[in-house]
C-alpha positions as CSV (number, residue, x, y, z in Angstrom):
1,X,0.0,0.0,0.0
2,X,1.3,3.2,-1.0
3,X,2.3,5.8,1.6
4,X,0.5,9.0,-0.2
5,X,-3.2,9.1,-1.3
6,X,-4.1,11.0,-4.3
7,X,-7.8,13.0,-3.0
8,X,-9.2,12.8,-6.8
9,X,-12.7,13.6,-5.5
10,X,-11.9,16.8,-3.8
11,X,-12.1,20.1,-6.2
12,X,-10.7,23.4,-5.0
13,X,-12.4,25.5,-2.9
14,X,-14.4,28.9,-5.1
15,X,-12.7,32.3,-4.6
16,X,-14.2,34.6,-2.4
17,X,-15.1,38.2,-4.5
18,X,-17.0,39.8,-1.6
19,X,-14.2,42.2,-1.4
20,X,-14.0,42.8,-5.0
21,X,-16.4,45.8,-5.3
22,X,-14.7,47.5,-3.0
23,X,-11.3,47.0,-3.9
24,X,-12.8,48.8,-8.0
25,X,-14.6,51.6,-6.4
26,X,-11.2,52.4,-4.2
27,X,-9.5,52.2,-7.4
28,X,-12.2,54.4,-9.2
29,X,-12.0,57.1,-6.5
30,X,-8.3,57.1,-6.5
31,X,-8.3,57.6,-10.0
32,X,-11.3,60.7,-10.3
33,X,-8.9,62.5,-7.5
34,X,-5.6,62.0,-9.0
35,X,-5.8,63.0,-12.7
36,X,-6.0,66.6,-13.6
37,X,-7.8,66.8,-16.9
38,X,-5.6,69.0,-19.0
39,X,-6.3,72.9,-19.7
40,X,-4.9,74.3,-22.9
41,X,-2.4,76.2,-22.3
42,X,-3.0,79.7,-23.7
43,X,-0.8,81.7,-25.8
44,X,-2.3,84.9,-27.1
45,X,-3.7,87.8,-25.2
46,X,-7.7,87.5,-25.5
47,X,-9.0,90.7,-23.7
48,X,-12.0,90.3,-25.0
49,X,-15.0,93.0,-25.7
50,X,-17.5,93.3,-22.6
51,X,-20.8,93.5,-24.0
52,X,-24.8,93.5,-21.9
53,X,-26.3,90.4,-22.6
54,X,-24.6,87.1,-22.1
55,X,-25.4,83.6,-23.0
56,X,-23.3,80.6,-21.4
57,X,-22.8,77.2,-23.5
58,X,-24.6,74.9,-22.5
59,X,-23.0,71.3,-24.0
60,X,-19.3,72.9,-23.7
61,X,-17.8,69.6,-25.3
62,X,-19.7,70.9,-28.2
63,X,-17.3,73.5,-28.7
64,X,-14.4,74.2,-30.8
65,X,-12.5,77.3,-29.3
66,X,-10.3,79.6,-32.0
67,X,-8.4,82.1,-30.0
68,X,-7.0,85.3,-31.9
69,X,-4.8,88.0,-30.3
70,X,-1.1,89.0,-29.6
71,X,0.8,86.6,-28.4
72,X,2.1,86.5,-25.3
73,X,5.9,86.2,-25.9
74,X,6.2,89.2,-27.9
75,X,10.2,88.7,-28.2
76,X,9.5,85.1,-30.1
77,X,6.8,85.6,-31.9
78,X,6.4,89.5,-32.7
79,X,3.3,91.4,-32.1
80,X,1.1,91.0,-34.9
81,X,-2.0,88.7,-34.0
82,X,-2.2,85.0,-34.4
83,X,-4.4,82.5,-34.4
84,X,-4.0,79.6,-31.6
85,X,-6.0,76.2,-31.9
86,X,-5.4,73.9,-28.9
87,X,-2.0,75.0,-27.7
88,X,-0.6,75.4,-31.2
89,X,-0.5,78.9,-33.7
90,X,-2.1,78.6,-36.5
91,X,-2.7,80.4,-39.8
92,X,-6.0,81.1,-41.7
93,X,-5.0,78.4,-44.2
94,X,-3.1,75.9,-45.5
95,X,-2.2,72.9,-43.5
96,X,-1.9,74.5,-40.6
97,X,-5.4,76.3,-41.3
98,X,-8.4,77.2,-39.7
99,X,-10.6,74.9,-42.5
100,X,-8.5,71.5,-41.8
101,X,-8.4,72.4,-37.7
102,X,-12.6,72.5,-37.6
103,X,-12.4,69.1,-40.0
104,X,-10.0,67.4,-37.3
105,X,-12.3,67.9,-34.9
106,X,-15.4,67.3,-36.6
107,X,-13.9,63.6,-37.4
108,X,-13.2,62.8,-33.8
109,X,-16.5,63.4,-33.0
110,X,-19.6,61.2,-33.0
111,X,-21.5,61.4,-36.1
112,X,-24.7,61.7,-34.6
113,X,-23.6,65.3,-32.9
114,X,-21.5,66.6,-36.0
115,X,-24.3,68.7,-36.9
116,X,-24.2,70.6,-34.0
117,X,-20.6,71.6,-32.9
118,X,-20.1,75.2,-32.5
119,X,-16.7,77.7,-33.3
120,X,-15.8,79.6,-30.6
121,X,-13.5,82.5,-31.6
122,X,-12.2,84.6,-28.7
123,X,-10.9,87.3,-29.9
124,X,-9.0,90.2,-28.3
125,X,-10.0,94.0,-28.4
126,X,-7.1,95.0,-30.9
127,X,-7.6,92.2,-33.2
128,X,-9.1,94.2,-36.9
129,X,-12.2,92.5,-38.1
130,X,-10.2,91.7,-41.2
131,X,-8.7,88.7,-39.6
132,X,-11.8,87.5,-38.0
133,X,-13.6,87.7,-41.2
134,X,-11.2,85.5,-43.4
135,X,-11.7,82.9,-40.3
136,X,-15.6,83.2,-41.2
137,X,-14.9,82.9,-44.8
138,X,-12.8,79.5,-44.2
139,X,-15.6,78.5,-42.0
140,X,-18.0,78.9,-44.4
141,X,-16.1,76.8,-47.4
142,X,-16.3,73.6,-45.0
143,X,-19.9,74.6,-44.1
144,X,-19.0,75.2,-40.3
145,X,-21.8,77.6,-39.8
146,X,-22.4,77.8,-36.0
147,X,-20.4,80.5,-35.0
148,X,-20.0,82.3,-31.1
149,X,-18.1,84.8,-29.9
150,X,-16.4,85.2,-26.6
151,X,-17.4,88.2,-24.5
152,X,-17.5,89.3,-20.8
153,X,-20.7,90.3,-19.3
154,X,-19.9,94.6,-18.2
155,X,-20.9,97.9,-19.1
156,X,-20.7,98.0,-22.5
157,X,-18.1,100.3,-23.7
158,X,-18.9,103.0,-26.6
């Protein structure tokens, strides 16, 4: 007779996941408090125009934000007004355009709420209307017609 018995009828006992739950939400709540969602970092001047009435966006992830003014390191860059998407200058067109920017962000979109994305353009004071209206003409060749403008709610200046 052999000194060992193999226990073939015996199965291993189930793992307990009573603490499972816990240990996910933990993990969750870790998570929500230790990332920091990432501002773009903002390299003009926007000053922009205060004006009476004001209307605040209501789906913000809706909107595509332009931003036009001086930029902020005057020695690298000069002082003439550019145009910032993201946290990179841009031109009006061309690759680096206004027209392929919009498109970009169009695409990463869902398809069903293409339709209604919004521009933003925040614009400073000193900016001429020139520049803001060749970024309305290359909005308008990719169809891009929903259009806001950044303000501050004041006494409107004269």
């Amino acid at each position: 007779m052999s000194k060992f018995k193999k226990n073939g009828g015996k199965e291993s006992p189930a793992i307990n996941t009573s603490a499972l739950p816990d240990i996910v939400f933990m993990l969750l709540f870790f998570f929500m408090v230790a990332t920091k969602m990432r501002d773009p970092s903002v390299l003009v001047r926007t000053n922009v125009p205060t004006v009476s009435e004001v209307e605040k966006i209501v789906k913000k992830s809706w909107v595509n934000h332009i931003l036009v003014g001086p930029p902020l390191n005057t020695a690298e860059f000069g002082n003439s007004p550019r145009i910032q998407f993201d946290d990179k200058f841009g031109d009006v067109e061309g690759a680096n355009g206004v027209g392929v920017f919009i498109t970009m962000k169009k695409n990463e979109q869902p398809e069903g709420i293409r339709d209604y994305l919004t521009t933003s353009i925040k614009a400073d004071r000193s900016v001429r209307m020139g520049l803001i209206q060749d970024i309305k003409q290359e909005l308008r060749k990719i169809n891009s017609l929903k259009l806001l403008y950044s303000a501050s709610e004041g006494d409107v200046e004269e």
